[in-house]
C-alpha positions as CSV (number, residue, x, y, z in Angstrom):
1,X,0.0,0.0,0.0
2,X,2.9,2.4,1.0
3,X,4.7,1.4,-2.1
4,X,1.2,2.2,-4.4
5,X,0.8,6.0,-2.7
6,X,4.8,6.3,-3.1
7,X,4.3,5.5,-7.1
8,X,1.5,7.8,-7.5
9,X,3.1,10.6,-5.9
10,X,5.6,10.6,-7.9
11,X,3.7,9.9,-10.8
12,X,2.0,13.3,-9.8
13,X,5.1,15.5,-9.2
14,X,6.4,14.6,-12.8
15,X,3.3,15.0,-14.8
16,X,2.9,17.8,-16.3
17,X,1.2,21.1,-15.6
18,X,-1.5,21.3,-18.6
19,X,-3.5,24.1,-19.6
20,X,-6.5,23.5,-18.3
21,X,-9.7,26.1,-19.1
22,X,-11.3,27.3,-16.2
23,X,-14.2,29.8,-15.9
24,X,-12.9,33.2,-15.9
25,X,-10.2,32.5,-17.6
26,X,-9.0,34.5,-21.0
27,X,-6.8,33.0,-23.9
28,X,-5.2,35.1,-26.8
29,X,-4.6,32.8,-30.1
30,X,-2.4,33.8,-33.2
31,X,-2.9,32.2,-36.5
32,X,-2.2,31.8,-39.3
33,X,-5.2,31.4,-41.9
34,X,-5.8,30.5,-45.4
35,X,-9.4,32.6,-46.8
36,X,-10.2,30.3,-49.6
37,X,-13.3,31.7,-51.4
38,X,-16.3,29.3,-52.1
39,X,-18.0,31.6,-54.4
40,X,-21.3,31.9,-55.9
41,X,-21.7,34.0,-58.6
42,X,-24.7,34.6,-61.7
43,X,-22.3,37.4,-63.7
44,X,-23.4,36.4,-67.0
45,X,-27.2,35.8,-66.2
46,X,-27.6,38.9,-64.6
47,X,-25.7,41.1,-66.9
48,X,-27.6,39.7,-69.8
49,X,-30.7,40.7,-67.5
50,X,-29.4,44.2,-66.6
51,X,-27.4,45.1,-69.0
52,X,-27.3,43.3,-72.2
53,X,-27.1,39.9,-73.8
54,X,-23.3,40.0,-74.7
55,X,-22.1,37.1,-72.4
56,X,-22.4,33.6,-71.8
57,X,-24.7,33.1,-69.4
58,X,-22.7,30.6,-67.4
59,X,-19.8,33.2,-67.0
60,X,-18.9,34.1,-63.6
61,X,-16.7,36.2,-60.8
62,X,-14.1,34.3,-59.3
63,X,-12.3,35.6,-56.0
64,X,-8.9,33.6,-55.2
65,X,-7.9,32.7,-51.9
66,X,-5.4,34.0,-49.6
67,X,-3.3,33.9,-46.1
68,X,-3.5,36.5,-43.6
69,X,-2.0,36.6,-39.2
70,X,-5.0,36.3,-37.6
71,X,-5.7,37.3,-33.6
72,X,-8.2,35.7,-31.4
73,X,-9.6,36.4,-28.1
74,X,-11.8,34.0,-26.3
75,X,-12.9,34.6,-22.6
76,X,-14.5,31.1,-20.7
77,X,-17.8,31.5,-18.7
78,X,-17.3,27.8,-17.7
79,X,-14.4,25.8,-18.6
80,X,-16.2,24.0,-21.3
81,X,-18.1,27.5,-23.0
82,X,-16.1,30.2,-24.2
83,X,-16.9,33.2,-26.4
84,X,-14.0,34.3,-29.4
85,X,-13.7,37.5,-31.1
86,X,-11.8,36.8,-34.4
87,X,-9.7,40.2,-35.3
88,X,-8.2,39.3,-39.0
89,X,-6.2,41.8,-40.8
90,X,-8.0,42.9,-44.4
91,X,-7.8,40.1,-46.7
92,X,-6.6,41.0,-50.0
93,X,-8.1,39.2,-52.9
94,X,-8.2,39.1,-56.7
95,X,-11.1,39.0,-58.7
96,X,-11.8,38.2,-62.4
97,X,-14.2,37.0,-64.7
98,X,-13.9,33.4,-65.8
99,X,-16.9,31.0,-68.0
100,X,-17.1,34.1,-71.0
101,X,-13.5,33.2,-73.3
102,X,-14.5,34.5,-76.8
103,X,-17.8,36.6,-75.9
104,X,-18.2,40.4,-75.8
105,X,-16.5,40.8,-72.6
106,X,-14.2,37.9,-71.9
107,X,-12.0,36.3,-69.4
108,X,-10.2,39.4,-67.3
109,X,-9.0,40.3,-64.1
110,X,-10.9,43.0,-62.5
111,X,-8.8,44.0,-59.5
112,X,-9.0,43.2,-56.3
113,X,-10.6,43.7,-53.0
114,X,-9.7,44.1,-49.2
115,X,-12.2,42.6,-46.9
116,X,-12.2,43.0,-43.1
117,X,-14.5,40.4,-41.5
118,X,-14.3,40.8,-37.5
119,X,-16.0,37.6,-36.4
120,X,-17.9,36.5,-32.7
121,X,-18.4,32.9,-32.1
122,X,-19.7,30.6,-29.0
123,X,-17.8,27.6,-28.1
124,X,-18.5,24.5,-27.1
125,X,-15.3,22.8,-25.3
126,X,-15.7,18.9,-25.3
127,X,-12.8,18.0,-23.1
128,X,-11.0,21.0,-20.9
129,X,-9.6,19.0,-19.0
130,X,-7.6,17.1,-21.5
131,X,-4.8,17.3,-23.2
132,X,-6.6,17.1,-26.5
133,X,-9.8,19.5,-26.2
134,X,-11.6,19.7,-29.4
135,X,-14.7,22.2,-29.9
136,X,-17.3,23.5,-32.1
137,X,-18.6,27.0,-32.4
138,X,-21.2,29.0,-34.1
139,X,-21.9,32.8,-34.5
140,X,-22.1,35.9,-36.5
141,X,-20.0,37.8,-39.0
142,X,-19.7,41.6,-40.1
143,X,-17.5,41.9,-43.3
144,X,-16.5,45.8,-44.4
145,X,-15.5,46.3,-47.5
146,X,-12.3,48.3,-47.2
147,X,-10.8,47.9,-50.6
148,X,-14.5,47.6,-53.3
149,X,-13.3,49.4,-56.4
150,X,-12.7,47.2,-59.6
151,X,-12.7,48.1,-63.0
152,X,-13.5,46.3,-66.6
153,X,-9.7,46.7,-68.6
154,X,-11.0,44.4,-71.9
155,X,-13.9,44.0,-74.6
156,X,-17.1,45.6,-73.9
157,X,-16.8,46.9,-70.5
158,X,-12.8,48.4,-70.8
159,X,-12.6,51.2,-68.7
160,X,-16.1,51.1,-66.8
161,X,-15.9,51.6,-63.2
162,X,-16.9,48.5,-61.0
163,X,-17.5,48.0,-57.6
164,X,-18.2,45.5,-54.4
165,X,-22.0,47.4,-53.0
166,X,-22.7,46.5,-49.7
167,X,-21.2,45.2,-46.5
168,X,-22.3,41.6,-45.4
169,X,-23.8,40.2,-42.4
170,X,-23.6,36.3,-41.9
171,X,-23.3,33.1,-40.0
172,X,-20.5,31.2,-39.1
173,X,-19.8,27.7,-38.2
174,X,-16.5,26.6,-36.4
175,X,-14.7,23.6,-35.6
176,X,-10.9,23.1,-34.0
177,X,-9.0,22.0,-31.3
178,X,-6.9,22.7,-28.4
179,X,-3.9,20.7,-27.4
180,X,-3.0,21.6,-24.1
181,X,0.7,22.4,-23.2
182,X,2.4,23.5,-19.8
183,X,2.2,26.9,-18.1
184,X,-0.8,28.0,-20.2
185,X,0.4,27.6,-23.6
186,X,-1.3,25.4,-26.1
187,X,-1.5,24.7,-30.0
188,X,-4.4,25.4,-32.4
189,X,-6.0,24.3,-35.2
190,X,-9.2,26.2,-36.9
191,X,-11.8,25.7,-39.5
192,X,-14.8,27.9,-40.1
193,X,-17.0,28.4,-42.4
194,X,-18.3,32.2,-43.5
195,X,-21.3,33.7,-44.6
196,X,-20.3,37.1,-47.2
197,X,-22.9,38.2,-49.5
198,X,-22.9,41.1,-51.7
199,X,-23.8,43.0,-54.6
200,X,-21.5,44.3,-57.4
201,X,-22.2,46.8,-59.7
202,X,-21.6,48.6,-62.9
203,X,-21.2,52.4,-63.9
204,X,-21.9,52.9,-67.5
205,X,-19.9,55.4,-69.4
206,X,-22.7,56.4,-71.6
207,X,-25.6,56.7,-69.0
208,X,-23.4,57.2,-66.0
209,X,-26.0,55.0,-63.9
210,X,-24.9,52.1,-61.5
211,X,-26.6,48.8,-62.6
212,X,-26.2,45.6,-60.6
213,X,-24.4,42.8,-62.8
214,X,-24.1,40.4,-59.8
215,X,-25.0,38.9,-56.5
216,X,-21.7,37.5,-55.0
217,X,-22.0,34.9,-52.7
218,X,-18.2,34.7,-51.3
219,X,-18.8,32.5,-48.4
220,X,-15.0,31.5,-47.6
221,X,-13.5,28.4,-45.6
222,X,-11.2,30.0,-42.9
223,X,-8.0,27.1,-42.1
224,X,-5.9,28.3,-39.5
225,X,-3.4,27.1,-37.5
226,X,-1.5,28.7,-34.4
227,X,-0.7,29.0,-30.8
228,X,-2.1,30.4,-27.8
229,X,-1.8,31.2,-24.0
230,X,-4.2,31.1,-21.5
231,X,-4.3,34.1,-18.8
């Protein structure tokens, strides 16, 4: 018996210190994340609609991906639900119009766009106390356009001014995990999926009017990977 309590002390002095979520309790990630667009986009359907039948109706905007540093806060009200504020730098990305080779407007890049998109998400935090502590998360997204100008440089629309409309609102769906570390520190690894919606639209040179040529559904998949300390 002396011998058993002897082995498990000793057993506790030398395992280590992991950290463990507790309520009250802040931790500060860093990542870094790859923004890959999952775009949905009616360009040529709409612009034959709006503007005038001179594309292929199957032509479309395309937004490439991207990586970006990306900050996160989370704060625990218990040790297994924890709120995160995302704060990602703008995200720079190309755009261009693919689907119309050979029609009156054509393949062509447009420019590109800067999109801030300061997330909140609710956690769920399966096992806390573990070293492994995987979780799931939903919540809401607000994505400003900092960056919205484009501009047509080929066939019909060379030199008309284009641009991103509208903010977007939207959900968000999360899924990572924790691995626990000693004195507070852990690794992290990040998916989420984003809700972006918006309009873009098109100045003519002869009437001088905006008209909508597309609704842009971006809705990217947000990989990250990091570290993090707990406070």
């Amino acid at each position: 018996m002396k011998k058993s309590v002897l082995v498990l002390a000793i057993a506790a002095a030398f395992a280590p210190v992991l950290a463990q979520a507790e309520a009250g309790d802040w931790v500060v990630r860093v990542r870094a994340v790859n923004v890959s667009p999952n775009e949905d986009s009616k360009l040529g359907k709409t612009v034959n609609k709006n503007v005038a039948n001179v594309m292929n109706p199957g032509a479309e905007l395309a937004v490439d991906d991207n990586w970006i540093p990306e900050l996160d806060i989370s704060y625990y009200f218990t040790k297994n639900i924890a709120a995160e504020l995302i704060l990602a730098l703008g995200t720079e990305h190309d755009v261009s119009i693919k689907g119309d080779a050979g029609g009156a407007i054509g393949n062509q890049k447009l420019g590109s766009v800067d999109l801030l998109p300061p997330t909140l998400t609710a956690q769920w935090h399966f096992n806390p106390d573990q070293t492994i502590d995987p979780y799931v998360g939903a919540g809401i997204n607000y994505t400003y356009m900092l960056d919205r100008n484009l501009k047509g440089r080929a066939g019909a629309i060379n030199g008309e001014k284009i641009k991103i409309d509208s903010d977007s609102w939207g959900l968000v769906a999360q899924a990572g995990v924790d691995i626990n570390l000693k004195d507070g520190w852990l690794i992290n690894a990040d998916v989420k999926y984003v809700q972006i919606d918006t309009s873009v639209e098109l100045k003519s040179a002869i009437t001088g009017r905006w008209t909508k040529i597309d609704s842009l559904d971006i809705n990217p998949w947000v990989f990250g990977i990091g570290i993090g300390k707990k406070f």
